[in-house]
C-alpha positions as a printed Julia matrix, in Angstrom:
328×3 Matrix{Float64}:
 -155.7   76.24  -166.13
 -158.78  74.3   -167.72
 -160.5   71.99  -165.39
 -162.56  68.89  -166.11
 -163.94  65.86  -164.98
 -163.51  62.53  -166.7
 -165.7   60.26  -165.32
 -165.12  56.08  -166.2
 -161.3   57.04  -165.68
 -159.77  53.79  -164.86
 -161.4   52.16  -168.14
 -159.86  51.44  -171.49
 -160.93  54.63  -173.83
 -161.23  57.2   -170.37
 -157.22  56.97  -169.51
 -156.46  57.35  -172.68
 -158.34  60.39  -171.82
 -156.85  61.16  -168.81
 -153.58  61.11  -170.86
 -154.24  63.52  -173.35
 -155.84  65.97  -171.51
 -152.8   65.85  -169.07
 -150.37  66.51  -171.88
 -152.58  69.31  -172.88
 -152.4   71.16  -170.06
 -155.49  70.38  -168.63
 -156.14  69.64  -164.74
 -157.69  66.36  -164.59
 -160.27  65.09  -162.21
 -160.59  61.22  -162.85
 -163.94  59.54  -161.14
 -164.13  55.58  -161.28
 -166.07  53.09  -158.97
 -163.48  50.25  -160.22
 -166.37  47.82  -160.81
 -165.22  47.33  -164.86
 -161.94  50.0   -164.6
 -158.43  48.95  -163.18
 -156.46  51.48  -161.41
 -153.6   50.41  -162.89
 -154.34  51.98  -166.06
 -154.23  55.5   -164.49
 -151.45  54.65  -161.74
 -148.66  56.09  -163.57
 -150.59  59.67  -163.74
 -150.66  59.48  -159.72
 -147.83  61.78  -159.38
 -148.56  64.18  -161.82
 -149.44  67.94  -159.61
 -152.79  68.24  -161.72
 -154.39  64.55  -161.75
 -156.2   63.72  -158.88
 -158.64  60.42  -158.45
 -162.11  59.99  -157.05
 -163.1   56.44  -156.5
 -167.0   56.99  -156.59
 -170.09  55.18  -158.09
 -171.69  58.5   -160.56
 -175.42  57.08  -160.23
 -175.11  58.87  -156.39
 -174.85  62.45  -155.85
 -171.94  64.01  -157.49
 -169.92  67.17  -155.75
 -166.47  68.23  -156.89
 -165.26  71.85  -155.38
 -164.11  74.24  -157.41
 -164.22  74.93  -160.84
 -165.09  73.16  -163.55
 -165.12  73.74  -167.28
 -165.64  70.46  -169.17
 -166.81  66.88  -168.46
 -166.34  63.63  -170.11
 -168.79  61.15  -168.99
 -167.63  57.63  -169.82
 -168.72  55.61  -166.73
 -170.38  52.96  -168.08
 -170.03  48.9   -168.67
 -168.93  48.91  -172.24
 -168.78  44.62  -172.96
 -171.1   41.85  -173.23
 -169.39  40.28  -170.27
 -169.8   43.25  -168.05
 -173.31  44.67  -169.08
 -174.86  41.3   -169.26
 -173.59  40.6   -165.94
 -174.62  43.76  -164.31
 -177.85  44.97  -166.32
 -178.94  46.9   -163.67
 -175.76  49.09  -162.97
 -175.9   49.41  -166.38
 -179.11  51.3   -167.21
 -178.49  53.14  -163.94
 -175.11  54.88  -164.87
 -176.82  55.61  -168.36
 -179.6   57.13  -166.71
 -179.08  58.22  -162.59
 -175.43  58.66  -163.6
 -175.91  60.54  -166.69
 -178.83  62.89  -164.81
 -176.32  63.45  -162.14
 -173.61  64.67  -164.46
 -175.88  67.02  -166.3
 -176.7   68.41  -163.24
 -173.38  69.0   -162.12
 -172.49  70.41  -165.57
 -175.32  73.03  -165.39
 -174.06  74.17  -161.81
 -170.89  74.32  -162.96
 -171.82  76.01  -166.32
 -169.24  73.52  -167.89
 -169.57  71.91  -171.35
 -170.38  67.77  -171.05
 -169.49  65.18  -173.35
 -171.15  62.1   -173.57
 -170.34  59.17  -174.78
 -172.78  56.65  -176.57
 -172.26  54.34  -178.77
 -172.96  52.6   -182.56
 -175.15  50.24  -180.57
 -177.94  53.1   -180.89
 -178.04  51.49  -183.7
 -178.72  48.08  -182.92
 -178.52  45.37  -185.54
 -178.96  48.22  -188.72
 -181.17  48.33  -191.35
 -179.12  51.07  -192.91
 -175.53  50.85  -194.12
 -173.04  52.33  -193.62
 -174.69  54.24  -190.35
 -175.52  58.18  -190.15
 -176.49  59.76  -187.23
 -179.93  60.55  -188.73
 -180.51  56.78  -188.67
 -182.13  56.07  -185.88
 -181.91  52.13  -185.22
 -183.46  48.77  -184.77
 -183.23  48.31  -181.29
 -185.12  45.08  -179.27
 -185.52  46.91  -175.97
 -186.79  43.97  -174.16
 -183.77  41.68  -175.69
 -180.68  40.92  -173.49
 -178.33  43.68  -175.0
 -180.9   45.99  -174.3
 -179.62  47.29  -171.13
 -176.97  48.75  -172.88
 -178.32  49.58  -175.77
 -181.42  51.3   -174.14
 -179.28  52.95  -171.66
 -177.25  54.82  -174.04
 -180.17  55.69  -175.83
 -181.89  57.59  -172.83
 -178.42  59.26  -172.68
 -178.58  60.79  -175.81
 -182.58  61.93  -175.0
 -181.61  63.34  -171.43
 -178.5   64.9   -172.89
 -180.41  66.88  -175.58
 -182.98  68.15  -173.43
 -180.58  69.97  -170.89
 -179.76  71.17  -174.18
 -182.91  72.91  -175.06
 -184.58  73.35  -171.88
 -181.81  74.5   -169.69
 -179.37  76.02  -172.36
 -176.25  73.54  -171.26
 -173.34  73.2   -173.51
 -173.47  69.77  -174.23
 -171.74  67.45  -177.4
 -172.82  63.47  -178.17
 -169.91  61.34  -179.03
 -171.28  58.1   -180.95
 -167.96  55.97  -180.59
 -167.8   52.74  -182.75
 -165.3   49.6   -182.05
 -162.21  50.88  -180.78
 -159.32  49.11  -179.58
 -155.72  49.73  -178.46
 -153.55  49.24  -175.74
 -155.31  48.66  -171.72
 -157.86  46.72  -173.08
 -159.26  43.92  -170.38
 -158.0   40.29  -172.35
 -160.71  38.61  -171.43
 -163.87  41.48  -171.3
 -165.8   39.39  -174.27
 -164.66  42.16  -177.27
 -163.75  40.71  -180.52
 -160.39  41.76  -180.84
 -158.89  41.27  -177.19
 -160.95  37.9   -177.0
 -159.17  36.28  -180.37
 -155.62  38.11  -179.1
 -155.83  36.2   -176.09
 -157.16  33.05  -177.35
 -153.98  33.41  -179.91
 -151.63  34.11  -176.91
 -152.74  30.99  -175.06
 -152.73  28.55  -178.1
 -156.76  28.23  -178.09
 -158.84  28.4   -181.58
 -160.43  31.09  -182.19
 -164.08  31.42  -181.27
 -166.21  32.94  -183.92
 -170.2   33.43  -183.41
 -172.54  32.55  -186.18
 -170.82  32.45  -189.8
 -167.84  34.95  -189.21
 -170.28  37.1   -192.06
 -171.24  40.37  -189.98
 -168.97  42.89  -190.06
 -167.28  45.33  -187.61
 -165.88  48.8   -188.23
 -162.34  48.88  -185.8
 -160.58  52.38  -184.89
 -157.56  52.68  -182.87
 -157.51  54.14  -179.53
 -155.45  57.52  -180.52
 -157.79  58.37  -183.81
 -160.54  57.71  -181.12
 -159.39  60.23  -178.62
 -158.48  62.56  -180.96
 -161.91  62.56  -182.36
 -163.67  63.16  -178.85
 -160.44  66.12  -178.17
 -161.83  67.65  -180.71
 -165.96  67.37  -180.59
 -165.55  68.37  -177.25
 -163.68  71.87  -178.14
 -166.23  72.1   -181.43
 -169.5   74.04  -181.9
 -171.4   71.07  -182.76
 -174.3   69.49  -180.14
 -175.83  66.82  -181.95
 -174.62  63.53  -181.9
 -171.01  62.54  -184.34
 -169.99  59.06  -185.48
 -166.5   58.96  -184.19
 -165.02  55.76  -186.08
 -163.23  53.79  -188.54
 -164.88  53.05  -191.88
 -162.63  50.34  -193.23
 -165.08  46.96  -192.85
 -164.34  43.67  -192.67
 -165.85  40.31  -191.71
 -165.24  38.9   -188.46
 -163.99  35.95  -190.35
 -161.33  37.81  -192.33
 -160.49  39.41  -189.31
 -159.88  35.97  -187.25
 -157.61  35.09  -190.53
 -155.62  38.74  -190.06
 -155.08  38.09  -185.97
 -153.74  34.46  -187.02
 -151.21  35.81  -189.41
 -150.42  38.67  -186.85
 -149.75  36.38  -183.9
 -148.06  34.06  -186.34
 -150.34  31.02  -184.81
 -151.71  28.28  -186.26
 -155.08  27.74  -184.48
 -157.74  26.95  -185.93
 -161.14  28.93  -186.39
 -164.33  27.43  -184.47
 -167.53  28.62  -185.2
 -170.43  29.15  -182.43
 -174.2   30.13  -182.12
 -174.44  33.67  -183.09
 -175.64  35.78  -179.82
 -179.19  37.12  -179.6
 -179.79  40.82  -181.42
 -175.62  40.63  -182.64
 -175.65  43.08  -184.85
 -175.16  41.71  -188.79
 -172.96  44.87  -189.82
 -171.29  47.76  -187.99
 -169.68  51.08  -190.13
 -169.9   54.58  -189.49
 -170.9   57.04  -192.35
 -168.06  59.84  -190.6
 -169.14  62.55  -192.97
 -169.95  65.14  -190.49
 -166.75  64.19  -188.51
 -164.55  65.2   -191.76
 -167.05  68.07  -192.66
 -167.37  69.89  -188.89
 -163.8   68.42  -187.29
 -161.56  67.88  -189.9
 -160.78  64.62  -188.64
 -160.94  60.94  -189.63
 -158.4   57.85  -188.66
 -154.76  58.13  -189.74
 -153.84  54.63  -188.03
 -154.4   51.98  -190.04
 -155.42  48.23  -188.92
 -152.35  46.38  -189.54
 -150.34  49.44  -187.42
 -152.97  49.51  -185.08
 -153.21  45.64  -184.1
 -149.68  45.41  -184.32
 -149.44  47.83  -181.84
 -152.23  46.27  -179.0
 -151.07  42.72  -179.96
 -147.58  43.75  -178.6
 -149.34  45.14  -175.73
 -151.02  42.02  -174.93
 -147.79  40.21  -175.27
 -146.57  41.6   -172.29
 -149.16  40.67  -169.75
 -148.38  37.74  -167.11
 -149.44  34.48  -167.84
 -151.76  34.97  -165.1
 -153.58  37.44  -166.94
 -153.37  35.28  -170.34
 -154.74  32.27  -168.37
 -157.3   34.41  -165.78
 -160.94  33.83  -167.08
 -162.68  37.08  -166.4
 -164.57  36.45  -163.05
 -165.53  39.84  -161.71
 -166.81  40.15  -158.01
 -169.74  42.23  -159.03
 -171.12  42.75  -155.04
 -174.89  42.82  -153.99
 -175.08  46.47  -153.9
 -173.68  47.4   -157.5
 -176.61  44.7   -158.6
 -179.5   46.41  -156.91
């Protein structure tokens, strides 16, 4: 039986993870501090002979016993909310984390994953995005932390690559969305869901002109499935091409949620990026895949998700204890 390591477990996009690797057969080792994750998304795998959890923080020493032939590495703050809260967690689980899990991965002689992100990127100059494009990032500007972290991923990654001959593959995973999302984590899509769901109007930032590029959670998983098991080591878009404007999109999650709120426009964010879609090319050429779930399915399916979370959850501002030592 195949071993491996998904680290970020108890997030959105890694229990999905969890999930298919379990139905594949796979023996699954999920790692989460909990600081952005919620056990509760990986509670129902508890019973299942090969999951088993460690609750640790990846920027210290990693040890797992045994075996170990792949590794996901997802730990990482993945919203505004989150990484501008904890910047410094943040660039540490991109870099001590991600140094730590290459190391592991070379003892091991197991193939990583990692994940980074369309906000390599930054605020584009180039459209749609290819993955010889290689950004307009402010490094010194707020959303630097994550973007920069991610960045130093990819640079680490590729050098265990070529100087120690380790199997390694660079997801670059644009807006995805689905079902175990956090309501209230600052994300476009889960933010106007439960603005809809509590009766607010729906907050848009600047004009409502950029665009984003949204995939659903399955096409998103089945993309990584399959980069990970592929010959490939240089970083893949993994994403959904179909753009639209924020605006249009606040219009679509009206009709959806059959509300009548109105739309209420705010300062646009420092370094928001104007436009967001992947050029998946080399994901149709080298994987064979691209998204089969389309928007309207898609949203349909994580605004029924969202429907049946307490009104505690609908109401509950998100007000994470983020302690003194996870800030250092």
């Amino acid at each position: 039986m195949k071993r491996i390591l998904i680290t970020g477990a108890a997030g959105f996009l890694g229990s999905h993870l969890c999930d298919r690797f379990i139905a594949e057969g796979y023996h699954v080792i999920a790692m989460d501090n909990l600081i952005t994750g919620d056990l509760k998304n990986i509670e129902h795998l508890f019973r299942h002979e090969n999951f088993e959890y460690y609750h640790h923080d990846v920027t210290k020493f990693v040890h797992v016993p045994d075996k170990l032939d792949y590794i996901l590495h997802f730990a990482s703050p993945a919203s505004p909310i989150d990484y501008l809260k904890i910047p410094i967690q943040t660039l540490k689980v991109g870099a001590l984390g991600t140094h730590n899990l290459l190391g592991l991965a070379k003892e091991k002689n197991a193939r990583i994953l990692i994940a980074s992100t369309s906000e390599v990127y930054g605020d584009p100059l180039v459209h749609p995005q290819t993955e010889e494009y290689y950004g307009n990032v402010n490094t010194i500007g707020p959303r630097g932390v994550y973007d920069e972290a991610k960045r130093f991923q990819e640079s680490i990654t590729m050098a265990y690559h070529r100087f120690h001959g380790l199997e390694t593959r660079i997801v670059r995973i644009f807006n995805t969305y689905g079902p175990r999302m956090r309501l209230n984590d600052g994300r476009v899509i889960p933010a106007f869901m439960g603005q809809a769901l509590r009766g607010e109007d729906l907050t848009v930032f600047g004009d409502g002109s950029q665009t984003r590029s949204f995939c659903y959670v399955d096409d998103q998983v089945e993309g990584i499935y399959r980069l990970l098991l592929s010959d490939y080591e240089l970083p893949v878009n993994i994403g959904n091409p179909h753009e639209i404007t924020i605006r249009d999109f606040a219009e679509e999650i009206i009709k959806l949620t059959g509300t009548d709120q109105k739309i209420v426009y705010k300062p646009l964010p420092k370094d928001d990026p104007m436009q967001r879609q992947p050029d998946i090319t080399k994901a149709r050429e080298i994987l064979g895949w691209e998204p089969k779930v389309g928007r309207e399915e898609g949203m349909k399916k994580t605004f029924d998700y969202f429907k049946t979370l307490s009104r505690e959850d609908l109401e509950r501002k998100e007000h994470r204890d983020f302690s003194q030592r996870n800030r250092r």
